[in-house]
C-alpha positions as CSV (number, residue, x, y, z in Angstrom):
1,X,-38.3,11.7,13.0
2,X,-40.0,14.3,15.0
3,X,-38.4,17.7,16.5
4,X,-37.7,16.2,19.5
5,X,-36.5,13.4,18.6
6,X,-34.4,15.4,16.5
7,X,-33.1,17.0,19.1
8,X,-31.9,14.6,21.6
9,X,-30.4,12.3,19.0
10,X,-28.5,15.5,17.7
11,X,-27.6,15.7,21.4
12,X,-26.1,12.4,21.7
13,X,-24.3,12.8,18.4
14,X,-22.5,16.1,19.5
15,X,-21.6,14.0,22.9
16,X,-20.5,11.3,21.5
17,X,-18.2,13.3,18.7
18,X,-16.8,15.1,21.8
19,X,-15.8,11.9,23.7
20,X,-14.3,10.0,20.7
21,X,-12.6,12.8,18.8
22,X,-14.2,11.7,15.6
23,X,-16.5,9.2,13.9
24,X,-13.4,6.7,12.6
25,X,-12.4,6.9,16.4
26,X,-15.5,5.4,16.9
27,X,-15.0,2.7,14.6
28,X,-11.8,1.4,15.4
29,X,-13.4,0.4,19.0
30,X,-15.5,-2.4,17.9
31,X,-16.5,-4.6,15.1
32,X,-19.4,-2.4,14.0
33,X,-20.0,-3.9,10.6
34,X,-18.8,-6.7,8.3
35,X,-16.6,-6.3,5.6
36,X,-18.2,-5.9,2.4
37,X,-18.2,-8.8,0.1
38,X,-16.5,-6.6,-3.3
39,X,-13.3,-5.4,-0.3
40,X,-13.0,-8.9,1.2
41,X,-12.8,-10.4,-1.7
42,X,-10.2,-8.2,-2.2
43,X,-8.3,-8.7,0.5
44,X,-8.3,-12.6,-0.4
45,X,-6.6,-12.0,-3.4
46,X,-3.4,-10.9,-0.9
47,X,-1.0,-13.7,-1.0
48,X,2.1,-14.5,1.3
49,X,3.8,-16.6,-1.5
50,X,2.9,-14.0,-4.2
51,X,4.9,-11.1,-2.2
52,X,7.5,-13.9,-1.4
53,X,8.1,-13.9,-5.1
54,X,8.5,-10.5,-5.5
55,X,11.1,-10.1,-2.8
56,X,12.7,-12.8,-4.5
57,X,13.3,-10.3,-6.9
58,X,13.7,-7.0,-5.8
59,X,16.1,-8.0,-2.8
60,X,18.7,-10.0,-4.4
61,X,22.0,-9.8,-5.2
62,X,21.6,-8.7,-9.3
63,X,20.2,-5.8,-8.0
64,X,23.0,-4.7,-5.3
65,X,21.4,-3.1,-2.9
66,X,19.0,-0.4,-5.2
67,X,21.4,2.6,-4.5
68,X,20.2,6.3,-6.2
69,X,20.6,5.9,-8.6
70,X,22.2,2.8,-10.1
71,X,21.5,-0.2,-12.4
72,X,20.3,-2.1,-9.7
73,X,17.0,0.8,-8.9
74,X,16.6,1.1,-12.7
75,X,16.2,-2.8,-12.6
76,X,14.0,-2.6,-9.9
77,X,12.2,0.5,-11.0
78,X,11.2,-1.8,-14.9
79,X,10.3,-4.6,-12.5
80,X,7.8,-2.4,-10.5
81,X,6.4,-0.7,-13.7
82,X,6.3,-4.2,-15.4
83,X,3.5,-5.6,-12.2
84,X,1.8,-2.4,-12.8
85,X,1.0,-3.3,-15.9
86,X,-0.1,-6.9,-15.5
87,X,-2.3,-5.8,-12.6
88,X,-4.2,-3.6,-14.9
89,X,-3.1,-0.4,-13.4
90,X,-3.3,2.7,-16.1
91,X,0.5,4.6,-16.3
92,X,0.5,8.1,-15.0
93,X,3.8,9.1,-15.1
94,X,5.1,11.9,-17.5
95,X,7.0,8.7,-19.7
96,X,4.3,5.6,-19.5
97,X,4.5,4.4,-15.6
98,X,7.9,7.1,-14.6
99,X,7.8,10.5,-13.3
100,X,11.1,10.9,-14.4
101,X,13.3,13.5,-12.5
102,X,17.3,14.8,-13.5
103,X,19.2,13.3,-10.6
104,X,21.8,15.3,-11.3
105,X,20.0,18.5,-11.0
106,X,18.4,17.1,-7.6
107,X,21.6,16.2,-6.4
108,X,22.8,19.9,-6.0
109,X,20.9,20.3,-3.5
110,X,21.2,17.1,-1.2
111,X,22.4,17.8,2.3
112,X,26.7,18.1,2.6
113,X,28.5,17.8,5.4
114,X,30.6,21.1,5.9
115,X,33.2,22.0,3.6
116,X,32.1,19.4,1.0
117,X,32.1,20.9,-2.5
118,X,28.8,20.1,-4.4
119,X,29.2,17.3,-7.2
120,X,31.0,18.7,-9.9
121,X,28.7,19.4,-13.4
122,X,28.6,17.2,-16.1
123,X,30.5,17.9,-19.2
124,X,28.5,19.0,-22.3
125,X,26.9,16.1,-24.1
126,X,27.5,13.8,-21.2
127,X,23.6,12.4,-20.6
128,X,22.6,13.0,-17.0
129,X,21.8,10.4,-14.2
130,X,17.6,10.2,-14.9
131,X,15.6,8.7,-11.9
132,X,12.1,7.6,-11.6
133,X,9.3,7.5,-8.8
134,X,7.1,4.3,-10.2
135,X,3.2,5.7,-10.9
136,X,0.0,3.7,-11.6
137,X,-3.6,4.8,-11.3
138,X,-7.0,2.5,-10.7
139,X,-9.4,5.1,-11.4
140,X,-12.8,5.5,-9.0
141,X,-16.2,4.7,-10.4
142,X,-18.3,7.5,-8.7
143,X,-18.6,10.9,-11.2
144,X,-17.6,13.4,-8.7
145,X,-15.3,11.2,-6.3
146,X,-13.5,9.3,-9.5
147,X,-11.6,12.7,-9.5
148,X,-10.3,12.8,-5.8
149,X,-7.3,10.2,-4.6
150,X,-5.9,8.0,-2.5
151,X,-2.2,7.4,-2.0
152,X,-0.9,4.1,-1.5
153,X,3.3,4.3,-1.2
154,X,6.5,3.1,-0.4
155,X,10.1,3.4,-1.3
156,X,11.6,1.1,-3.4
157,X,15.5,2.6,-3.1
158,X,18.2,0.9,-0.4
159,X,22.0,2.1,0.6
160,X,23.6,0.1,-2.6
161,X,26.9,-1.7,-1.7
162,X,30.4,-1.7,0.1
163,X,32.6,0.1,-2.0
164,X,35.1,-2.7,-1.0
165,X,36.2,-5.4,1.5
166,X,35.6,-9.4,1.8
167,X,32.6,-11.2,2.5
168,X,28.9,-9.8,1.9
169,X,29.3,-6.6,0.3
170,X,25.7,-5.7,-0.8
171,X,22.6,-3.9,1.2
172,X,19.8,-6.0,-0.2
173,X,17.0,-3.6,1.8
174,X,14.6,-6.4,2.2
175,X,12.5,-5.5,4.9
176,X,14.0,-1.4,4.2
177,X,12.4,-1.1,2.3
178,X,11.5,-3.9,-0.7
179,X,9.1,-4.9,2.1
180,X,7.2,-1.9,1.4
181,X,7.1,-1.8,-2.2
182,X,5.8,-5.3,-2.3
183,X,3.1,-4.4,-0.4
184,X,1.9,-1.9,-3.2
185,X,2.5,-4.0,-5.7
186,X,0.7,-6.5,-4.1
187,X,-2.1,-3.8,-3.4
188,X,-2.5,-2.6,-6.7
189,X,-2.8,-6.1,-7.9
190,X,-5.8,-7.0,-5.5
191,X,-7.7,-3.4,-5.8
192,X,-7.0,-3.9,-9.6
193,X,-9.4,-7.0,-10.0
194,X,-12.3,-5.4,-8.1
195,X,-15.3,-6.2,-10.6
196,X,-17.2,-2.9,-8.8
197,X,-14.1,-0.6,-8.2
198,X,-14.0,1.9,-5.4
199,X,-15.5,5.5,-5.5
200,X,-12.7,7.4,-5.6
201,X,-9.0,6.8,-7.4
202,X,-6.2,5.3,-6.0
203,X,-2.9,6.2,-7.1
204,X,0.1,3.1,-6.7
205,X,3.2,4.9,-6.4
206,X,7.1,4.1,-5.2
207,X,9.6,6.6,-4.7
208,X,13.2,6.6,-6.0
209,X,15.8,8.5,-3.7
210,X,14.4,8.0,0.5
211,X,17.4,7.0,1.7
212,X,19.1,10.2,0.5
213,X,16.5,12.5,2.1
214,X,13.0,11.9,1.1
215,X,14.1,13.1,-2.4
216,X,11.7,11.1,-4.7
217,X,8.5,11.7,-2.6
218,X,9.7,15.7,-2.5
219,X,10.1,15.3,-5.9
220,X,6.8,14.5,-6.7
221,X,5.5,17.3,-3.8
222,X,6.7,20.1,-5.7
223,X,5.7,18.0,-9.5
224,X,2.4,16.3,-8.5
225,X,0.6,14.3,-10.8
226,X,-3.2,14.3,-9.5
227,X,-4.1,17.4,-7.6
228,X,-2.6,17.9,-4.1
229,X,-6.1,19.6,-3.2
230,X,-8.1,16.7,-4.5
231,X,-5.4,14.1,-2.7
232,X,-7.5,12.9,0.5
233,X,-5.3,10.4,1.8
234,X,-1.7,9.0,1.7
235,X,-1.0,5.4,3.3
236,X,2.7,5.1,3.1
237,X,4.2,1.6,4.1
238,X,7.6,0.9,5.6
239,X,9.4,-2.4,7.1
240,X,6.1,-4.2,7.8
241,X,8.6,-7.6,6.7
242,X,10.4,-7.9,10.0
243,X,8.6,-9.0,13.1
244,X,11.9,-9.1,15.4
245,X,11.8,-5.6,17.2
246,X,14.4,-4.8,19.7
247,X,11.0,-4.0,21.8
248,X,10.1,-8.0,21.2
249,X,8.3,-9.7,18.5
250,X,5.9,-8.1,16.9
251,X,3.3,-10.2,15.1
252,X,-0.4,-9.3,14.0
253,X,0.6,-5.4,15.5
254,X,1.6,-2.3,13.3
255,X,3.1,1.1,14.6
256,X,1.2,4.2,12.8
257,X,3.5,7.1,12.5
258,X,1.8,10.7,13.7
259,X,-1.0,8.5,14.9
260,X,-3.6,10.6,16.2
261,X,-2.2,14.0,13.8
262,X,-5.4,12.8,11.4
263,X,-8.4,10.8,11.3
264,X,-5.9,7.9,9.2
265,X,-4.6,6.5,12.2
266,X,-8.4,5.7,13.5
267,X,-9.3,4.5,10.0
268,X,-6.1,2.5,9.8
269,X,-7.2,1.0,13.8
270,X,-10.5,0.1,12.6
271,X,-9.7,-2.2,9.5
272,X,-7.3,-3.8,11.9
273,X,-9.6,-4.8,14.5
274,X,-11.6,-6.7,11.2
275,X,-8.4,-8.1,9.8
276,X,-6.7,-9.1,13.1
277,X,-4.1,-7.0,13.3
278,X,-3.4,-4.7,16.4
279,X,-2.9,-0.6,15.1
280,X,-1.5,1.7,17.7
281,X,0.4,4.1,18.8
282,X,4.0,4.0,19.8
283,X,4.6,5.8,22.9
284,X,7.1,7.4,21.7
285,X,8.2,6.7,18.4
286,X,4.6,7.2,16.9
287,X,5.5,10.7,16.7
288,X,9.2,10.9,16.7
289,X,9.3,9.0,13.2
290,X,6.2,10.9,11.2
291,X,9.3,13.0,9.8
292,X,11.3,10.0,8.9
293,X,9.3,8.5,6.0
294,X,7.9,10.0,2.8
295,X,4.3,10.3,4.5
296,X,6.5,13.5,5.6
297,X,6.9,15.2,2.1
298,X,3.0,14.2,1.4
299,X,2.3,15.5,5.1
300,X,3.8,19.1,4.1
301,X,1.9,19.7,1.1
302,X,-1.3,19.2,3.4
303,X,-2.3,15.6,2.4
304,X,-3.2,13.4,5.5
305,X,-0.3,11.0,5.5
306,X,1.3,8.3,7.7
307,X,3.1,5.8,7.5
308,X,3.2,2.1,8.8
309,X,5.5,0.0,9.9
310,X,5.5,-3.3,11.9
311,X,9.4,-3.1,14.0
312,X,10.6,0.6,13.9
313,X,14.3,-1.2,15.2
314,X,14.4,-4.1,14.2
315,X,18.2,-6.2,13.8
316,X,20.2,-5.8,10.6
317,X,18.9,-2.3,9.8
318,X,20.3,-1.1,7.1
319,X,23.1,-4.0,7.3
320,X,23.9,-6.3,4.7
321,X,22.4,-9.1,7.1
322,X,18.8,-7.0,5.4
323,X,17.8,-10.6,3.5
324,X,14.4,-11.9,2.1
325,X,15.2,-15.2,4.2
326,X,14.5,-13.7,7.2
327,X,11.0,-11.9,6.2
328,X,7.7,-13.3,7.8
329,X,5.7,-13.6,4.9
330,X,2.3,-14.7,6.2
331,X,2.3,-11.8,9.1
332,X,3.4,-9.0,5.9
333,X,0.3,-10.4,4.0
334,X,-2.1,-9.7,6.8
335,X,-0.6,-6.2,7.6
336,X,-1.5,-5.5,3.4
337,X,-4.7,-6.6,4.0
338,X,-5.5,-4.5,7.1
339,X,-3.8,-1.6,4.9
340,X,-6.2,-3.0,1.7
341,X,-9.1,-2.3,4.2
342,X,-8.3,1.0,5.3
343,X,-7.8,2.1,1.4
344,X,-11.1,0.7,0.6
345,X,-12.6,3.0,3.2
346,X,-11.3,6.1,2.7
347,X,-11.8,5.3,-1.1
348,X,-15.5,4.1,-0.6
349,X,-16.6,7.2,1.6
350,X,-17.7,10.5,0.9
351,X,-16.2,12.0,4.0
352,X,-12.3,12.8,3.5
353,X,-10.0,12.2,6.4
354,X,-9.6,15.2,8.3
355,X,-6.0,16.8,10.2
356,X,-6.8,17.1,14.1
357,X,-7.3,20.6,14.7
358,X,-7.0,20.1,18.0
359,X,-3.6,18.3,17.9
360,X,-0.5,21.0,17.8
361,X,1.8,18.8,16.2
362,X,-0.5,18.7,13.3
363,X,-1.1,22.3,13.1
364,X,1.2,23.2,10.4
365,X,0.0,20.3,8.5
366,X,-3.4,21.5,8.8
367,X,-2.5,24.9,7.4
368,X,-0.7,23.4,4.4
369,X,-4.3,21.9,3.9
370,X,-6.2,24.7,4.4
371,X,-4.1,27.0,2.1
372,X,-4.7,24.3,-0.7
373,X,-8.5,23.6,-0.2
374,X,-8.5,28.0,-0.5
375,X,-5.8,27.9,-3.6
376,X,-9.0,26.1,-5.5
């Protein structure tokens, strides 16, 4: 290419930039390229009756509801770790597939309403309450990008149960949020039987504690695993089972918390334009529920992360009416696999996604990322 050349298609480049915002804004317009063979063969392995399965599981009664912490999350939390494992996934906790934290200890410092004492110690000798965020890793197959990661996580914790009274007692948390957690388990089972895996690693995770305050995904903020500064990405996923919004039905369409705070949302557009699926942003709750998911505790470390969710108010919420009869199976399947696309691209490219330093509500975000990417 000659000078001049050069120089007007440099031209172009900067105008175009300038219009868009940035180059995945540009790619979420159209469909500028097919999926790769290797990623849609992933996305085939995505199966409606598979995560029906699952939910089968982690919403029913034996578990009651998944409070934190319980017997019901510990059963859920073995189940999780269990799929892990037959998907191939390697364990990175700090005890095989557990990051295992002292709820007791977390606890003490859990939001009270006034004049409510903190919960009183254990005695000497009594064991503690241990929880645990769920953790597996695929690692990447490029040298230098094997080393740098992308989250994919939900929560797998509900409300638990009625203390008392007659009738349905339990908070089964099907589409709040065992939705979610199928979805990754159901992710790390189709990324896990890529024959060329992607270039960088992607980290499965689900987070005890949400419905308490964002406690696991804090938890694992201040105790990371893989480096924050080496974490590009987080793609958190919650209530995509639900399509009955009090908005109106919501099929083949996905909400994107703090949509336009990073490059993700764009990313996230694009692989739904291949996959069918419509990504946008909520006029309103887009932004008012970034803060109400765990993409928030990744989000103040300085990690790009959002989260996605198909009905932000949708009947039964966080009701014992919460059931796995009333999911849409086929609709959550093609949500995972626009999600399974937008993984494979941030995973497969050598460009991470970027905070919008343009956007004010992302500024503080973005200075969390700076002062990591300078801590190196």
């Amino acid at each position: 290419m000659n000078k001049k050349t050069w120089i007007v298609s440099a031209g172009l480049l900067a105008i175009q930039l300038a219009f868009a915002g940035s180059v995945w804004a540009q790619k979420a317009e159209t469909k500028d390229a097919a999926i790769p063979p290797a990623v849609q063969a992933t996305l085939n392995q995505i199966s409606a009756q598979s995560m029906r399965g699952h939910m089968g599981f982690l919403a029913s009664d034996l578990l009651e509801g998944r409070n934190t912490p319980s017997r019901g999350l510990d059963l859920a939390a073995e189940y999780i770790a269990a799929q892990f494992k037959v998907a191939g996934l390697e364990p990175a906790g700090d005890n095989g597939y557990f990051q295992m934290a002292d709820w007791d200890e977390l606890a003490k410092n859990l939001p009270r309403r006034p004049g409510t004492p903190p919960p009183p110690a254990k005695a000497e000798g009594v064991p503690h309450d241990m929880v645990k965020n769920v953790v597996g890793v695929l690692r990447g197959s490029d040298p230098v990008l094997k080393d740098t990661y992308v989250l994919v996580t939900a929560h797998y914790d509900h409300i638990g149960m009625k203390p008392s009274g007659d009738g349905d007692r339990i908070f089964n948390g099907a589409n709040d949020d065992a939705s979610g957690t199928v979805s990754v388990i159901e992710l790390a089972k189709a990324f896990a039987s890529m024959k060329e895996r992607p270039k960088r690693s992607i980290v499965f995770m689900t987070f005890f504690g949400e419905e308490k305050g964002l406690v696991g995904s804090r938890y694992y903020g201040a105790h990371p695993i893989f480096p924050i500064e080496k974490t590009v990405a987080g793609i958190n996923i919650e209530q995509v089972g639900r399509t009955d919004d009090s908005e109106g039905a919501q099929v083949a369409s996905v909400g994107v918390t703090g949509f336009d705070f990073s490059e993700v949302g764009a990313i996230i557009k694009a692989a739904g334009v291949k996959t069918g699926i419509n990504v946008w942003k909520h006029p309103v709750n887009s932004d008012r529920y970034f803060g109400a998911s765990d993409n928030q505790a990744l989000a103040d470390q300085g990690i790009p992360a959002h989260t996605i969710s198909v009905a932000y108010g949708f009947p039964d919420y966080h009701g014992v009416g919460d059931e796995a009869n009333k999911i849409d199976y086929e609709n959550m399947a093609k949500v995972d696999r626009a999600v399974a696309l937008a993984v494979a691209t941030i995973a497969n490219d050598t460009n991470a996604p970027k905070w919008d330093e343009g956007n004010p509500k992302a500024a503080k975000y973005l200075k969390a990322w700076k002062e990591r990417q300078g801590a190196k």
